[in-house]
NUNU-452402 format. One record per residue: residue number from 1; residue in one letter; x, y, z of N, C-alpha, C in turn. Coordinates in nm, 2 decimals, decimal comma. Layout:
N
<NUM A <X Y Z> <X Y Z> <X Y Z>>
...
***
This chain:
130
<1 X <1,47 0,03 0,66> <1,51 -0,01 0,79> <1,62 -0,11 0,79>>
<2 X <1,67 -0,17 0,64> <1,82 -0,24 0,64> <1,75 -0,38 0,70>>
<3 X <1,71 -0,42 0,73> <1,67 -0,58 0,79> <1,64 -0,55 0,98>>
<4 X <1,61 -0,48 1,01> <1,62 -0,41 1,15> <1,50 -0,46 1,19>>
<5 X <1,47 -0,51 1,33> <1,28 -0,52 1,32> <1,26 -0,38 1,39>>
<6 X <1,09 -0,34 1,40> <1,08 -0,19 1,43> <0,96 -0,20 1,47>>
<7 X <0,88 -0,11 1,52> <0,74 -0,06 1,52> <0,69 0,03 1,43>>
<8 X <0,63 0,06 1,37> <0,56 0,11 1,24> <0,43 0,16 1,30>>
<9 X <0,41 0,30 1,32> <0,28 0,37 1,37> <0,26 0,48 1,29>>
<10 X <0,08 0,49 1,29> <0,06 0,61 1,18> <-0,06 0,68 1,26>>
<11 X <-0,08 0,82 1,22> <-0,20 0,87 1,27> <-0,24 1,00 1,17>>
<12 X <-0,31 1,06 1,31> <-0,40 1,16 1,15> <-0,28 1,26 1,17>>
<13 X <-0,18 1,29 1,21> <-0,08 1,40 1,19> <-0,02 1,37 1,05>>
<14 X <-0,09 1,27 0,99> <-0,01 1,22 0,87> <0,14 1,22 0,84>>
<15 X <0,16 1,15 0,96> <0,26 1,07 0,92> <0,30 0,88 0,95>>
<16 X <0,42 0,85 0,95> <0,43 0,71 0,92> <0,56 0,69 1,00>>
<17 X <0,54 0,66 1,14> <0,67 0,61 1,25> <0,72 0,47 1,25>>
<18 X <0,87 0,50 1,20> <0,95 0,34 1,24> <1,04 0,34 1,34>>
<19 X <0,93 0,30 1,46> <1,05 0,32 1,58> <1,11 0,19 1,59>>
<20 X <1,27 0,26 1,65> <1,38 0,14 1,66> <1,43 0,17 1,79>>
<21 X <1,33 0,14 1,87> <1,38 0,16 2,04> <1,31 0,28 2,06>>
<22 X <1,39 0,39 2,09> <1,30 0,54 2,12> <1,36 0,60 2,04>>
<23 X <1,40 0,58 1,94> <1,43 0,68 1,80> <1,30 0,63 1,70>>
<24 X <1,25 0,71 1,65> <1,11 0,74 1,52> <1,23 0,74 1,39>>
<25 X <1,18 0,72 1,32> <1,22 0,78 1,14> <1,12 0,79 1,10>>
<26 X <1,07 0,95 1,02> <0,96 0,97 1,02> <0,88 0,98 0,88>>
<27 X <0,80 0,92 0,79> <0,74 0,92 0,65> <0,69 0,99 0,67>>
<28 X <0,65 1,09 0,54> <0,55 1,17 0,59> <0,46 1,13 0,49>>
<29 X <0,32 1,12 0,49> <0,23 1,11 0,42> <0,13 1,23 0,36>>
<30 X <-0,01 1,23 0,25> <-0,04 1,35 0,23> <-0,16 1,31 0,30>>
<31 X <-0,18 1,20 0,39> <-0,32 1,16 0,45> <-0,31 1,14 0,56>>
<32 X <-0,46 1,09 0,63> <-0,44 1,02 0,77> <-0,42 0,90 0,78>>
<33 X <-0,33 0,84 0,87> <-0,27 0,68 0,86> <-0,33 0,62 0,95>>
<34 X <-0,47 0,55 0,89> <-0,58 0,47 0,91> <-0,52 0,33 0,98>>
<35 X <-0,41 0,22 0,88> <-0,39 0,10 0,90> <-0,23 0,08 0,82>>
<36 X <-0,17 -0,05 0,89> <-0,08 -0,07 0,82> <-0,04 -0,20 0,84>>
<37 X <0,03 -0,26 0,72> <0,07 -0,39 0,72> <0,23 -0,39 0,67>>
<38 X <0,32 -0,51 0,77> <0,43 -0,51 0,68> <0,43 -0,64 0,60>>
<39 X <0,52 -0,65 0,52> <0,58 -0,77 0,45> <0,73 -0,76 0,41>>
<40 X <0,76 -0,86 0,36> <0,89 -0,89 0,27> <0,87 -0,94 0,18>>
<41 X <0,93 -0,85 0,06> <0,91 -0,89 -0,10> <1,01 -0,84 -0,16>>
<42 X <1,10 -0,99 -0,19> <1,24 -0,98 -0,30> <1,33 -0,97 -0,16>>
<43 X <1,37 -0,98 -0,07> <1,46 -0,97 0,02> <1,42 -0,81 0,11>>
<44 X <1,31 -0,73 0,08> <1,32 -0,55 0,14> <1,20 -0,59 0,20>>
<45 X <1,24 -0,52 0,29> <1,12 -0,49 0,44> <1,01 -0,38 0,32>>
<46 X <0,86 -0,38 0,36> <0,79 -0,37 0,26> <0,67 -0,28 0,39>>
<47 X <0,60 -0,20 0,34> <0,52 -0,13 0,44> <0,36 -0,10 0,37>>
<48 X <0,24 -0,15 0,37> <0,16 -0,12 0,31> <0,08 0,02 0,40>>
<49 X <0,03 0,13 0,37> <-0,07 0,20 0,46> <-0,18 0,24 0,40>>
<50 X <-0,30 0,27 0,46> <-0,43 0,26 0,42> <-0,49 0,41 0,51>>
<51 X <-0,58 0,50 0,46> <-0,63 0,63 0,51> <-0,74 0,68 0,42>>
<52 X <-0,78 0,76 0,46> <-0,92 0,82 0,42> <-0,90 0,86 0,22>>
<53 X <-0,79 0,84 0,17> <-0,80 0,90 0,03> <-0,80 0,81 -0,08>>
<54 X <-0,90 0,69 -0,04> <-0,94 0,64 -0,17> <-0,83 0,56 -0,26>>
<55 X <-0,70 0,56 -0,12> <-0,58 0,47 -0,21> <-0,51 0,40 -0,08>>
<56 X <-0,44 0,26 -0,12> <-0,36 0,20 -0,08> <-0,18 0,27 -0,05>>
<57 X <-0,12 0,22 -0,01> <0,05 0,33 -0,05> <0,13 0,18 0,00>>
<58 X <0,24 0,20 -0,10> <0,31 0,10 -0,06> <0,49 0,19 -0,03>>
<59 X <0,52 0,12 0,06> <0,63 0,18 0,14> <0,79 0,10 0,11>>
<60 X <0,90 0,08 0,05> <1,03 0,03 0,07> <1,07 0,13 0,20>>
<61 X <1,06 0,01 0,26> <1,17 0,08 0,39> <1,32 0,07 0,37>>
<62 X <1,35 -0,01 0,30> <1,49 -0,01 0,27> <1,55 0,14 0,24>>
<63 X <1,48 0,19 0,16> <1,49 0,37 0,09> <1,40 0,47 0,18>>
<64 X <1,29 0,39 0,27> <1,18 0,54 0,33> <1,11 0,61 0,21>>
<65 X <1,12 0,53 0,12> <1,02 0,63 0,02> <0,88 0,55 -0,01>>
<66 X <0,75 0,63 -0,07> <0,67 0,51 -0,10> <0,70 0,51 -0,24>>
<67 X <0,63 0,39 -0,29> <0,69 0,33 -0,46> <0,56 0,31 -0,53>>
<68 X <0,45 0,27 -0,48> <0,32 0,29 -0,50> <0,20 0,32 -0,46>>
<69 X <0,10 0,32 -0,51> <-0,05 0,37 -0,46> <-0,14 0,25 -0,55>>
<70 X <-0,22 0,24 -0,48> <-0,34 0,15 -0,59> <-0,47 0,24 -0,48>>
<71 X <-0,54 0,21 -0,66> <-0,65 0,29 -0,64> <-0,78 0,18 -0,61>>
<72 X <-0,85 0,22 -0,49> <-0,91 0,17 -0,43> <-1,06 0,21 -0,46>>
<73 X <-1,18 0,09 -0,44> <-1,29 0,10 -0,50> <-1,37 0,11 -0,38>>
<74 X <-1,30 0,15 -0,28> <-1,39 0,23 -0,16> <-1,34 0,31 -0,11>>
<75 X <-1,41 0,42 0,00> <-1,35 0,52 0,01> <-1,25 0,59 0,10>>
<76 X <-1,26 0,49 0,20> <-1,17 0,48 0,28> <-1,10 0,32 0,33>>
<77 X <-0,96 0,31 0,38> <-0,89 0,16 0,42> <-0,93 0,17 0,60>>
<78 X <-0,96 0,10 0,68> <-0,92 0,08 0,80> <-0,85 0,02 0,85>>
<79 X <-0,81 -0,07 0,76> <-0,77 -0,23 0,83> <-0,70 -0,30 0,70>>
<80 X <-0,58 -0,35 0,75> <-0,51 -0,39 0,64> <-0,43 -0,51 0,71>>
<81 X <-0,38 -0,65 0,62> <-0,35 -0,78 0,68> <-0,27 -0,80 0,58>>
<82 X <-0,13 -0,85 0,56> <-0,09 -0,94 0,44> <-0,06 -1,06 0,47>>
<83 X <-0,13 -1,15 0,36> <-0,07 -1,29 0,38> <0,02 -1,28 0,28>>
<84 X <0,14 -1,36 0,35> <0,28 -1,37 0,26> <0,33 -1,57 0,25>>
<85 X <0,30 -1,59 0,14> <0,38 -1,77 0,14> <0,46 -1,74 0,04>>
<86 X <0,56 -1,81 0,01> <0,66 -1,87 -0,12> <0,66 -1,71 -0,18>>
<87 X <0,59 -1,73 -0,32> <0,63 -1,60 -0,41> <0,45 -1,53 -0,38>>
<88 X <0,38 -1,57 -0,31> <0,24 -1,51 -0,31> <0,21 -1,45 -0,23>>
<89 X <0,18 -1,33 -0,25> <0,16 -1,15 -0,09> <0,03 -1,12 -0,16>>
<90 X <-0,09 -1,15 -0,08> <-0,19 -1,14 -0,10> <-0,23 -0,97 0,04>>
<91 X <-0,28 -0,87 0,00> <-0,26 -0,79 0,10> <-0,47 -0,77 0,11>>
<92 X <-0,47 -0,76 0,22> <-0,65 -0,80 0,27> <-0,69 -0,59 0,30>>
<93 X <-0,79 -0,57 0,28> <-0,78 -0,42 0,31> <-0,94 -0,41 0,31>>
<94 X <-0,96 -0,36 0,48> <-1,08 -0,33 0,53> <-1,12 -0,19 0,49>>
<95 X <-1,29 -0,19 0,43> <-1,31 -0,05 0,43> <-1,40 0,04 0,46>>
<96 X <-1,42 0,12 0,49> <-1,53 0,22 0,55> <-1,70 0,21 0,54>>
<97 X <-1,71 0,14 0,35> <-1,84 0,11 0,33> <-1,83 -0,04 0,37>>
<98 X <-1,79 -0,13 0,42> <-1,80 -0,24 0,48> <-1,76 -0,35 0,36>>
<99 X <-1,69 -0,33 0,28> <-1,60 -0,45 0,19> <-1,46 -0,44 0,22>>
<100 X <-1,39 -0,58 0,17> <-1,29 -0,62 0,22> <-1,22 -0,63 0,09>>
<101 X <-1,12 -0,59 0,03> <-1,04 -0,58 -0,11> <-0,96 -0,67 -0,09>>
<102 X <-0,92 -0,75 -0,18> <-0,81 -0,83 -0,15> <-0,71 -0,79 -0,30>>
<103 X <-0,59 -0,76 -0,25> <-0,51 -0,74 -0,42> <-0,40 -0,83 -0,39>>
<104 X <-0,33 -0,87 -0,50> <-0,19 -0,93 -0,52> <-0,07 -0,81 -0,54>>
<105 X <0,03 -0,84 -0,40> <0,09 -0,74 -0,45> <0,20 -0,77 -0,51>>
<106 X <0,19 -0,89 -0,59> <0,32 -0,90 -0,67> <0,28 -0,85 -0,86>>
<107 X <0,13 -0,79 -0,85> <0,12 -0,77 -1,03> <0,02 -0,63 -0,99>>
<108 X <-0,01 -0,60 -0,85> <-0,07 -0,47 -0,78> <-0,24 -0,45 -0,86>>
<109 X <-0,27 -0,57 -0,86> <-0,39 -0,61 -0,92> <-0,51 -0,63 -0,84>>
<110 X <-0,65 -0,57 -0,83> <-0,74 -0,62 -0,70> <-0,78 -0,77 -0,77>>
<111 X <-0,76 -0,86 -0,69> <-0,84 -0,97 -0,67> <-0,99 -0,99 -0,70>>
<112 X <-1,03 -0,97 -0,60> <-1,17 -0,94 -0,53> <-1,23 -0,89 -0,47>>
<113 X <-1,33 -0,86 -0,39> <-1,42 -0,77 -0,36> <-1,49 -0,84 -0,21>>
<114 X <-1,44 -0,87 -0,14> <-1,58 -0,92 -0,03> <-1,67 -0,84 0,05>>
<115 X <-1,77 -0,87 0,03> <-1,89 -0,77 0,07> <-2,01 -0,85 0,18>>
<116 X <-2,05 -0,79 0,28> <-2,06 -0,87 0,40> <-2,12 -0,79 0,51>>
<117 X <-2,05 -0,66 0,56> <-2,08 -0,58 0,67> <-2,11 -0,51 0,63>>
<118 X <-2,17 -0,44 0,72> <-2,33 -0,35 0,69> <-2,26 -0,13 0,73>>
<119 X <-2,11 -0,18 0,75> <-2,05 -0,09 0,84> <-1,88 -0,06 0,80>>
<120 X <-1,82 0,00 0,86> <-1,68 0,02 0,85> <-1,61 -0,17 0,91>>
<121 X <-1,53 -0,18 0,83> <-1,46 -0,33 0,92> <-1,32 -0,26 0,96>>
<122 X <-1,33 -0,27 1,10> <-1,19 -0,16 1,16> <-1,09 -0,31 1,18>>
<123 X <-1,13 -0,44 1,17> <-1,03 -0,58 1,24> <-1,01 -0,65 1,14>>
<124 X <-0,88 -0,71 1,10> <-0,86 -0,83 1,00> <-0,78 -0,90 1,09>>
<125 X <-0,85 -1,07 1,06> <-0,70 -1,13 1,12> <-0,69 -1,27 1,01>>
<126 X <-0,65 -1,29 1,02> <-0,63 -1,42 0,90> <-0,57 -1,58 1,01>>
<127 X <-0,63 -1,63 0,96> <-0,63 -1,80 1,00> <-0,55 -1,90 0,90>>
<128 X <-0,46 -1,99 0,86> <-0,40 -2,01 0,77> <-0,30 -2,19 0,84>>
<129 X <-0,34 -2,27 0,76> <-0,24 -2,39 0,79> <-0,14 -2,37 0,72>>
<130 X <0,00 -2,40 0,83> <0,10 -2,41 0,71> <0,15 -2,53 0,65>>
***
């Protein structure tokens, strides 16, 4: 999206919308688009999405292509949050069996594991002093 701000919408038609006004640019995914988070990492607009197939996807909007997947220890994402400070993008990812993944996405490594809800967690919000 070149530095542009946008709206970013996904659904089960599996795809991934960056509206810029009433124009779409359209990703296409091979899943349903459950959740999404943006960020910036290295100067590029950055797009994480989350769906029913047991993986994360990470999106360069700069290109519209995705660049990676991380494989996920539940079985579906609902909900996804990124905290971003200095050089640290911690990305938060709610999931179907009721744990909360946290990975680093600067080495695309899971963190940890929070386990808690008895259920799907469809809401992340993060609290944070700066």
């Amino acid at each position: 999206m070149n530095g542009k701000q946008y709206l970013a919408s996904g659904g089960q038609d599996k795809t991934i919308k960056l509206w810029d006004g009433l124009v779409a640019t359209t990703l296409t995914d091979t899943d349903p688009v459950y959740a999404l988070a943006s960020y910036i990492q290295n100067g590029v607009q950055m797009l994480t999405s989350g769906g029913n197939a047991n993986k994360i996807k990470i999106w360069d909007l700069s290109k519209n292509t995705m660049l990676q997947t991380l494989s996920i220890q539940s079985r579906s994402i609902h909900s996804l949050k990124v905290y971003a400070k200095d050089d640290q993008i911690i990305l938060f990812g709610g999931s179907r069996n009721g744990n909360i993944e946290l990975w680093d996405l600067n080495t695309l490594s899971l963190l940890t594991m929070l386990k808690g809800h008895n259920n799907l967690v469809d809401a992340l919000s993060l609290y944070h002093k700066n």
